[in-house]
MARBA-3410 file (N, C-alpha, C, O; in Angstrom, 1 decimal):
169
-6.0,17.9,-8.8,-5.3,18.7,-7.8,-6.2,19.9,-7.4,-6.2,20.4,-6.3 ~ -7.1,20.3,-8.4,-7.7,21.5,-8.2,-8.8,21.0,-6.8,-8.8,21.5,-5.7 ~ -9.6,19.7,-7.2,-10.7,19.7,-6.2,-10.0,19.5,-5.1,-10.5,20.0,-4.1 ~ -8.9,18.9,-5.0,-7.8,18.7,-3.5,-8.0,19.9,-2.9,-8.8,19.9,-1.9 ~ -7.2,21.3,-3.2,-7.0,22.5,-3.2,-8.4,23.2,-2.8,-8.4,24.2,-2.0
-9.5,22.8,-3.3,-10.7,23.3,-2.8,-11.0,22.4,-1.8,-11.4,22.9,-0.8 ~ -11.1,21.2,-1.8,-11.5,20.6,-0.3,-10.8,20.8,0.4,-11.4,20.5,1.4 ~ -9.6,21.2,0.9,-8.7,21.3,1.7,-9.5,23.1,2.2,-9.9,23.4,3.3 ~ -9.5,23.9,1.2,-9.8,25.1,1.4,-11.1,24.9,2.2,-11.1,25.5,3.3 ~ -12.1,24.5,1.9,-13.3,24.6,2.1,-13.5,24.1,3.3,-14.3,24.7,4.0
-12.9,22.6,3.9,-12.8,22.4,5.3,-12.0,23.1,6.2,-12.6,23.4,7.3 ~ -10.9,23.6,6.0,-10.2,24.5,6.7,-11.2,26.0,7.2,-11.4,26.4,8.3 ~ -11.6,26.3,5.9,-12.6,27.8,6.4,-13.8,27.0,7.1,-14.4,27.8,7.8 ~ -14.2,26.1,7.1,-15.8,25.3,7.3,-16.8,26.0,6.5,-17.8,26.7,7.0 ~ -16.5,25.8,5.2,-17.7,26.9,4.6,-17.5,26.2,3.0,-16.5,25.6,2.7
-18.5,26.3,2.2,-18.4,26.2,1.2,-18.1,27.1,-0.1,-18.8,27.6,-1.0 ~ -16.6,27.1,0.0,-16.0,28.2,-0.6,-15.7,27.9,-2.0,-15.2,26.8,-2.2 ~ -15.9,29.0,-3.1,-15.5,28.9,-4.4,-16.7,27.7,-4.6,-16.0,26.7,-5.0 ~ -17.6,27.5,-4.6,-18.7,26.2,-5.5,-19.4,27.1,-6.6,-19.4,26.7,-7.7 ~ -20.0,28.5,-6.1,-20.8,28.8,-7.0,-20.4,30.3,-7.9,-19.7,31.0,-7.3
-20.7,30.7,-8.8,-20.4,31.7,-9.2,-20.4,33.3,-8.6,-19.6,34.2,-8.7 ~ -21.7,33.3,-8.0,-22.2,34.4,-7.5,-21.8,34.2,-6.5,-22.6,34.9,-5.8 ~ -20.7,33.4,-5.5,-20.5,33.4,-4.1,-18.3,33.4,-3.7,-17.6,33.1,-2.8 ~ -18.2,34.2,-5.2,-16.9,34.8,-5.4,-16.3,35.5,-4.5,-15.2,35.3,-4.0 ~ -17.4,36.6,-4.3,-16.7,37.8,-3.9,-16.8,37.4,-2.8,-15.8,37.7,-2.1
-18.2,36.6,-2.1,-17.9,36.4,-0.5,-17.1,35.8,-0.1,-16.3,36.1,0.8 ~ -17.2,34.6,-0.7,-15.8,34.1,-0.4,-14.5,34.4,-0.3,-13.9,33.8,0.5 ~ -13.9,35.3,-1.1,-13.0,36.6,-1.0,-12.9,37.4,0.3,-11.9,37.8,0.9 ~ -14.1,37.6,0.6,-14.3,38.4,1.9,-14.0,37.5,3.1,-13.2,37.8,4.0 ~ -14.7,36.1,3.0,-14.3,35.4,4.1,-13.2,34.6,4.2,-13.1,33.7,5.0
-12.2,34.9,3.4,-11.2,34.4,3.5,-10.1,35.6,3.9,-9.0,35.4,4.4 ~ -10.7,36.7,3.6,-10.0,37.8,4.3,-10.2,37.9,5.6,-9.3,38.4,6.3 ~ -11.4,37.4,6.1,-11.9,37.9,7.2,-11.0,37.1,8.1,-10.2,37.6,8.9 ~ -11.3,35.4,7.9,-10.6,34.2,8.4,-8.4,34.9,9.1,-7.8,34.7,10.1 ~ -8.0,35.6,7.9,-6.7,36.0,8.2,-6.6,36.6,8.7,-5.8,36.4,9.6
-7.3,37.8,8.8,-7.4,38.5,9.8,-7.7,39.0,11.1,-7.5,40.0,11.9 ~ -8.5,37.6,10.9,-9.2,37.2,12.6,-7.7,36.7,13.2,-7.1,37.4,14.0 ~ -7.3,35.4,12.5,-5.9,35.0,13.0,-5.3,35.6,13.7,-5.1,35.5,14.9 ~ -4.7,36.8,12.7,-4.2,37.9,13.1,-4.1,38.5,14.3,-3.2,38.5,15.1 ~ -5.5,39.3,14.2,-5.9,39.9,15.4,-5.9,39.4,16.6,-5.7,40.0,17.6
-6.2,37.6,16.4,-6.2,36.9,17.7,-4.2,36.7,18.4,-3.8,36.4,19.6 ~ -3.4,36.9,17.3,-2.0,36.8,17.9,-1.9,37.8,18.5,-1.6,37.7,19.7 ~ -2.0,38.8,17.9,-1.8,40.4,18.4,-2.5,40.2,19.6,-1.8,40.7,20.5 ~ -3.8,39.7,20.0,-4.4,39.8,21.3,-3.7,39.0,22.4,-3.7,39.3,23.6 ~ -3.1,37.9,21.9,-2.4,37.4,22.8,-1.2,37.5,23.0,-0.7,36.7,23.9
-0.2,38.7,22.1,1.0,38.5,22.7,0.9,40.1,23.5,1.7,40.6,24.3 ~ -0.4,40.6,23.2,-0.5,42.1,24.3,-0.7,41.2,25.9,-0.1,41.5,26.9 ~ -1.8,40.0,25.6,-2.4,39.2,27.3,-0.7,39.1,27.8,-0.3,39.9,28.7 ~ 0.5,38.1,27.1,1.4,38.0,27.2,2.8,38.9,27.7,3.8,38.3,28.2 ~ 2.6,40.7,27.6,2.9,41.9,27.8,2.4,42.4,29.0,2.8,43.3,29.7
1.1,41.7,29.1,0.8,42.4,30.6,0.9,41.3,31.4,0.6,41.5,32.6 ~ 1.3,40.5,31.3,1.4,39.2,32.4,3.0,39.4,33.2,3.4,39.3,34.4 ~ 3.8,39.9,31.5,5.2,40.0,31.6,5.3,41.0,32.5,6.0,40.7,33.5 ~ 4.8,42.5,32.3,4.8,43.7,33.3,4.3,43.3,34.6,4.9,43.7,35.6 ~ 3.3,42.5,34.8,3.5,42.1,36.6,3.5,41.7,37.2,2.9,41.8,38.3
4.4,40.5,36.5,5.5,39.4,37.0,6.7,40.0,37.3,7.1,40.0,38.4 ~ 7.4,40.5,36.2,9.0,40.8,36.1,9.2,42.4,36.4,10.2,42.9,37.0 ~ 8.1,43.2,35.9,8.6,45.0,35.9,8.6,45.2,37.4,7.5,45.1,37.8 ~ 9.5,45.5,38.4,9.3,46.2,39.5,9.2,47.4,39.6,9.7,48.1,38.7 ~ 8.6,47.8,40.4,8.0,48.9,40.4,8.9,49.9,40.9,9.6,49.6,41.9
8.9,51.0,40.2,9.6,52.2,40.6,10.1,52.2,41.9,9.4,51.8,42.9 ~ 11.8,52.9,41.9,12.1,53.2,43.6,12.6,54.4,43.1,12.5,54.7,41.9 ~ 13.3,55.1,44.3,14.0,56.4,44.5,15.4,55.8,43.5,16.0,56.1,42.5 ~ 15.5,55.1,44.0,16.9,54.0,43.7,17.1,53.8,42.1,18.0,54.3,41.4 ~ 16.4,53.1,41.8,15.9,52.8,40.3,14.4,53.0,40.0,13.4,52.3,40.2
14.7,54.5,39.2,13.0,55.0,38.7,12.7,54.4,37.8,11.5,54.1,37.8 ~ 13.7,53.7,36.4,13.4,52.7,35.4,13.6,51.3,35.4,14.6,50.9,36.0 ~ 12.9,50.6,35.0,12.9,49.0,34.8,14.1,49.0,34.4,14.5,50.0,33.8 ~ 15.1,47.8,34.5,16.2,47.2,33.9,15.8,46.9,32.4,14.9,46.3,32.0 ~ 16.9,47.5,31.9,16.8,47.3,30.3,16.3,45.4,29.8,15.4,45.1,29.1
17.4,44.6,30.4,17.1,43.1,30.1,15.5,43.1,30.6,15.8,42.0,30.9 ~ 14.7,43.2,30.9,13.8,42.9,31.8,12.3,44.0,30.8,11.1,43.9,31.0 ~ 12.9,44.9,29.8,12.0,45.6,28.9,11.9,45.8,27.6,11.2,46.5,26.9 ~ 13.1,44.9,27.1,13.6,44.4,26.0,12.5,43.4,25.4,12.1,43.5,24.2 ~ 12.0,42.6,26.1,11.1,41.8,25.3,9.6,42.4,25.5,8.8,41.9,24.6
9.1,43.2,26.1,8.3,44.0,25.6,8.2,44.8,24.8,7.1,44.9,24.2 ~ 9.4,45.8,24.6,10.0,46.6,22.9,9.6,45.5,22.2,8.5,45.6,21.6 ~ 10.1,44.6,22.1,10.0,43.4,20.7,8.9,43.3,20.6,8.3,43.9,19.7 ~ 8.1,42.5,21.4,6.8,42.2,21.3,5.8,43.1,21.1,4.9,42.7,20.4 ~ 5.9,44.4,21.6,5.0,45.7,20.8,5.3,45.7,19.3,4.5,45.2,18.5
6.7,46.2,19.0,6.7,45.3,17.8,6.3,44.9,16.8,6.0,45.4,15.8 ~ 6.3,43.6,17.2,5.9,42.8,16.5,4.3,43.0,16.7,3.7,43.1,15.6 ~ 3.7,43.0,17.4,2.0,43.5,17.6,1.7,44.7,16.5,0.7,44.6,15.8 ~ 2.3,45.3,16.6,2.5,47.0,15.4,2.5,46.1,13.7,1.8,46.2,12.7 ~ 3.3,45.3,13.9,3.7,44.6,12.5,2.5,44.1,11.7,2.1,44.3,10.6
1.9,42.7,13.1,1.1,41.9,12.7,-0.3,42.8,12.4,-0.9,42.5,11.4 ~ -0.7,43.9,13.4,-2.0,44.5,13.0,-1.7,45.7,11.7,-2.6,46.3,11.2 ~ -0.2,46.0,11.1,-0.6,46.2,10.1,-0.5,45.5,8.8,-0.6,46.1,7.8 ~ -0.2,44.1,9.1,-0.9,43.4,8.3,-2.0,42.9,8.2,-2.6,42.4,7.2 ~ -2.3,42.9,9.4,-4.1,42.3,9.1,-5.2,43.7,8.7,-6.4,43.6,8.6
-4.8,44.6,8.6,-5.3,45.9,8.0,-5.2,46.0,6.4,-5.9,46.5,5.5 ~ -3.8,45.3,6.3,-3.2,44.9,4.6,-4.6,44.3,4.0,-5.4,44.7,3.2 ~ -4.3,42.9,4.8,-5.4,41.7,4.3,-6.3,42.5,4.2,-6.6,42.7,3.0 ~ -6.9,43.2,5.0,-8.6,43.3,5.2,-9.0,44.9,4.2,-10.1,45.5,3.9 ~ -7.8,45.1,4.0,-8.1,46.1,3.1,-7.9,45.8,1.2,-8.1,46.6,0.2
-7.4,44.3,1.2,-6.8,44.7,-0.3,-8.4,44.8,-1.0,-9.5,44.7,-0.6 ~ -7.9,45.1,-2.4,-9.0,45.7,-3.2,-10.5,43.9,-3.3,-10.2,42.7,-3.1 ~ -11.7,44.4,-3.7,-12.0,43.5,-4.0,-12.1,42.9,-5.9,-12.3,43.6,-7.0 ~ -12.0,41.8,-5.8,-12.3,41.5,-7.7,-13.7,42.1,-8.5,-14.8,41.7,-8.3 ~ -13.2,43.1,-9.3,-14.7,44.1,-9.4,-14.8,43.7,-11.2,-15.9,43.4,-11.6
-13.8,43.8,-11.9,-13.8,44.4,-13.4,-14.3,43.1,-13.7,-13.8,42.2,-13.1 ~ -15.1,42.7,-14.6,-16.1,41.6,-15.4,-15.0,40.8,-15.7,-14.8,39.6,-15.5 ~ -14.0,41.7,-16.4,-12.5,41.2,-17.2,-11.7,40.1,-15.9,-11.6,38.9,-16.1 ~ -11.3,40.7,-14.9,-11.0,39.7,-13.8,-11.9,38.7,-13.8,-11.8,37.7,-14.5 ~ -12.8,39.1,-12.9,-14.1,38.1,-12.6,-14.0,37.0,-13.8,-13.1,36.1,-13.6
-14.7,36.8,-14.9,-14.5,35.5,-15.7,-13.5,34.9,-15.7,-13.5,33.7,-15.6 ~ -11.7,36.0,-15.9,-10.8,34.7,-15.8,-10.8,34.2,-14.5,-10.3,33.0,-14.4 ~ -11.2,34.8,-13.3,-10.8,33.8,-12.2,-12.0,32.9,-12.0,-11.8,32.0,-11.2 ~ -13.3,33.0,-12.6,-14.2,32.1,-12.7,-14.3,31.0,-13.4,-15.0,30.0,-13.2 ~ -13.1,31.3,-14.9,-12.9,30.4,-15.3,-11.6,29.3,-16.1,-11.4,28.4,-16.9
-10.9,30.4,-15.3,-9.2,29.9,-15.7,-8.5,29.8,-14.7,-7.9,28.8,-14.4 ~ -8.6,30.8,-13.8,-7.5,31.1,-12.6,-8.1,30.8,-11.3,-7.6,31.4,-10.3 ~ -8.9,30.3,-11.2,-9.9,29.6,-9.6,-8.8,28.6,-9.0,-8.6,28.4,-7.7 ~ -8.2,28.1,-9.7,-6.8,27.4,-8.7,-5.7,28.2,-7.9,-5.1,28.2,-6.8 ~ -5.8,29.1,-9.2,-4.3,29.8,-9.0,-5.1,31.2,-7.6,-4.4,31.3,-6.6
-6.0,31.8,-7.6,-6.5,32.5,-6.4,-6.3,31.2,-5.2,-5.3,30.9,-4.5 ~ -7.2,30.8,-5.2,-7.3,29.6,-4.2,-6.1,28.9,-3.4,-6.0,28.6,-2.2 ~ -4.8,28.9,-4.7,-3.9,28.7,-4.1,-3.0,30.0,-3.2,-2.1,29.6,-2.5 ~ -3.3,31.2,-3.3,-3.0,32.5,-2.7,-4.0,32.3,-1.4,-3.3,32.2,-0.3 ~ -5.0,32.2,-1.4,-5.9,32.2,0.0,-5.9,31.0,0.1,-7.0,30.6,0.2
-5.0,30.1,0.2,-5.1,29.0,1.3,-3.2,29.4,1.6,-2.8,29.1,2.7 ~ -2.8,29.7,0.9,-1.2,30.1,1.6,-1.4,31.2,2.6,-0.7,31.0,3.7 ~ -2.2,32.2,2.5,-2.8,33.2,3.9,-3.0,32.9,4.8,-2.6,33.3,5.8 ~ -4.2,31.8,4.4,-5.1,31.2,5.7,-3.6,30.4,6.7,-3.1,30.5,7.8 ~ -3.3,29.6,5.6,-2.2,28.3,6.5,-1.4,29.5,7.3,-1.2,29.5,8.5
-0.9,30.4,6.4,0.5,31.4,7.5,0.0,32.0,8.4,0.6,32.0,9.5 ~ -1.3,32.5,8.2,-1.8,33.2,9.6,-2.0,32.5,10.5,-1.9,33.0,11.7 ~ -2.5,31.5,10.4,-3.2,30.3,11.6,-2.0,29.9,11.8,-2.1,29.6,13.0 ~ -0.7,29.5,11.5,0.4,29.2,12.2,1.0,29.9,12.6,1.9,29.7,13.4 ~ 0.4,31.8,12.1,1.3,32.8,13.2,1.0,32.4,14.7,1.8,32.1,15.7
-0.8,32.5,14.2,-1.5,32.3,15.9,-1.2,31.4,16.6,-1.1,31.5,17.8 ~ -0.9,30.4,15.9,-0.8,28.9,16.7,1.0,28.9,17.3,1.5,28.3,18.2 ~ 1.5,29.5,16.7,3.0,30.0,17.3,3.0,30.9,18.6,3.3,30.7,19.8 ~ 2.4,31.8,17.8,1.9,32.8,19.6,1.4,32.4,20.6,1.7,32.7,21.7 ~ 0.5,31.2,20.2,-0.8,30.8,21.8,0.7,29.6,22.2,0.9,29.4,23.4
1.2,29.3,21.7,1.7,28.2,22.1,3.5,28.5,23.2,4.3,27.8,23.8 ~ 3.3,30.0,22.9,4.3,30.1,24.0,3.6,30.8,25.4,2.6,31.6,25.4 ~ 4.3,30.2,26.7,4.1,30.2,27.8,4.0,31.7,28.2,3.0,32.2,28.5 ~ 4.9,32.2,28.1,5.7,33.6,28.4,5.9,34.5,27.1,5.8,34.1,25.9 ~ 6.2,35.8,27.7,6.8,36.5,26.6,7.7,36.4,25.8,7.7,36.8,24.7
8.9,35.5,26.5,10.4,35.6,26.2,10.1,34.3,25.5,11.2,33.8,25.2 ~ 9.2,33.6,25.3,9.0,32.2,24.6,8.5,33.0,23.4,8.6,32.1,22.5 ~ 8.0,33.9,22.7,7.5,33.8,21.4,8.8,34.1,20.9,9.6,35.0,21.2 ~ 8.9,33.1,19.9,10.0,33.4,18.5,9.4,34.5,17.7,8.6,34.3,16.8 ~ 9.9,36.1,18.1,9.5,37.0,17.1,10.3,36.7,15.8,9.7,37.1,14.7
11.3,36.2,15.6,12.4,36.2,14.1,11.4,35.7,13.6,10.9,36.3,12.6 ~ 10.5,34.0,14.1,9.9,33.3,12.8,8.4,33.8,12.9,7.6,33.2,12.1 ~ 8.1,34.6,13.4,6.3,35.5,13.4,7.0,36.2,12.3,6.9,35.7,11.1 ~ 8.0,37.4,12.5,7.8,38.4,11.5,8.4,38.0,10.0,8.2,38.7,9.0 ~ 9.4,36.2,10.0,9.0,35.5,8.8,7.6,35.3,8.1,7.1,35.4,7.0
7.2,35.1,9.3,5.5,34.5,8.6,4.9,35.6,7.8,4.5,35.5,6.7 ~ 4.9,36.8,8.7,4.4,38.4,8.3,5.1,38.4,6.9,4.3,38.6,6.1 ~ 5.9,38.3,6.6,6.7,38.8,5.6,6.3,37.5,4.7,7.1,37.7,3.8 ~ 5.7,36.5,4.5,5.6,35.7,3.7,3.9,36.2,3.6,3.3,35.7,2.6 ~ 3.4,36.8,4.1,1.8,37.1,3.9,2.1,38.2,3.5,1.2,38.5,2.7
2.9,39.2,3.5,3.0,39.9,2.6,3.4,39.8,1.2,3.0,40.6,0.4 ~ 4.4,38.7,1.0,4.9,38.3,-0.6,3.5,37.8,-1.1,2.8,38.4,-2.0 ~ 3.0,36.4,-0.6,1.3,36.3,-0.9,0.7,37.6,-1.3,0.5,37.8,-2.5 ~ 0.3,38.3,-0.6,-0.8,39.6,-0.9,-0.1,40.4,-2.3,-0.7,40.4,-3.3 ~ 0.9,40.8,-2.1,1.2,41.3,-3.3,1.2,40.4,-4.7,0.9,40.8,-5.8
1.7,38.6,-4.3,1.2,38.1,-5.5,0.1,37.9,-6.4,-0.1,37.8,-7.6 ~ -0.9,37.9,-5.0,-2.2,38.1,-5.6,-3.1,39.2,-6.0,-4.1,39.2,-6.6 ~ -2.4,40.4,-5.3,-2.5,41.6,-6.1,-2.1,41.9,-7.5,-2.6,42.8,-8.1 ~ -1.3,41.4,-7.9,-0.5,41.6,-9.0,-1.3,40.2,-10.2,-1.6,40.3,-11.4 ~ -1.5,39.3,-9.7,-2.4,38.6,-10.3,-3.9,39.1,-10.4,-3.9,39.1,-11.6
-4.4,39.2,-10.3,-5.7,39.7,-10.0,-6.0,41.1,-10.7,-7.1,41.6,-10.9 ~ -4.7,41.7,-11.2,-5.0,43.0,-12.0,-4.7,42.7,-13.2,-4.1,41.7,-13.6 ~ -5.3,43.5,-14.0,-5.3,43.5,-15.6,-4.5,44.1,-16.3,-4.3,45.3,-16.5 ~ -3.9,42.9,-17.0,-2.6,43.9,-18.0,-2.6,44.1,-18.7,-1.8,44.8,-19.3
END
């Protein structure tokens, strides 16, 4: 199961992740990086998606009506949002600690290299299905924010598991 878990990992990032000892930490890194690209790339597209929405649907100020109709600015509240959400989780990611203490390092070099692996391929899969959720709606009022800020909230149960693993008790 383990080599499964690493080939699955290692095609998914296109990189050869976790093979060698001394290529730990980077790989740590690029598996942060990989989430957080995700990330960044939904947040960039549900902003494209916010300005498409503003001027298509926002009409523009009259004497009559100086503000937008509430139905009509409702899904840009949400969608800011959820953009606030997702970039501060990809700041989460890209900030967690890296594996420094010798004590860590050997067990996950030589006991727990599944059990990490299995943490950063649950990241990688959630974030790339955030994005691939986002790109795949048309409009604004097509992104499902309920199951994005599910996904957020399942990368954050991840990060704290692997924070909490990864420290020394």
């Amino acid at each position: 199961m383990a080599d499964s878990a690493s080939a699955r990992l290692r095609a998914f990032l296109a990189t050869d992740a976790y093979s060698e000892k001394g290529r730990l930490r980077s790989d740590d890194l690029l598996v942060r990086e990989r989430v957080g690209g995700e990330l960044g790339a939904a947040a960039a597209t549900i902003r494209d998606l916010i300005s498409r929405w503003r001027a298509d649907r926002v009409p523009p100020s009259t004497r009559d009506q100086p503000f937008p109709p509430v139905a009509v600015m409702e899904p840009i509240r949400r969608a800011e949002r959820l953009v606030k959400s997702i970039e501060d989780v990809a700041s989460s990611v890209r900030g967690l600690p890296l594996l420094n203490s010798d004590k860590v390092w050997d067990r996950v070099r030589h006991v727990g290299l599944d059990e990490l692996m299995q943490f950063d391929w649950s990241l990688v899969v959630e974030a790339t299905a955030l994005a691939a959720g986002v790109r795949a709606a048309a409009a604004l009022d097509q992104v499902d924010v309920g199951a994005q800020e599910a996904r957020l909230t399942t990368i954050r149960e991840v990060m704290a598991d692997r924070q909490r693993y990864c420290e020394i008790s």
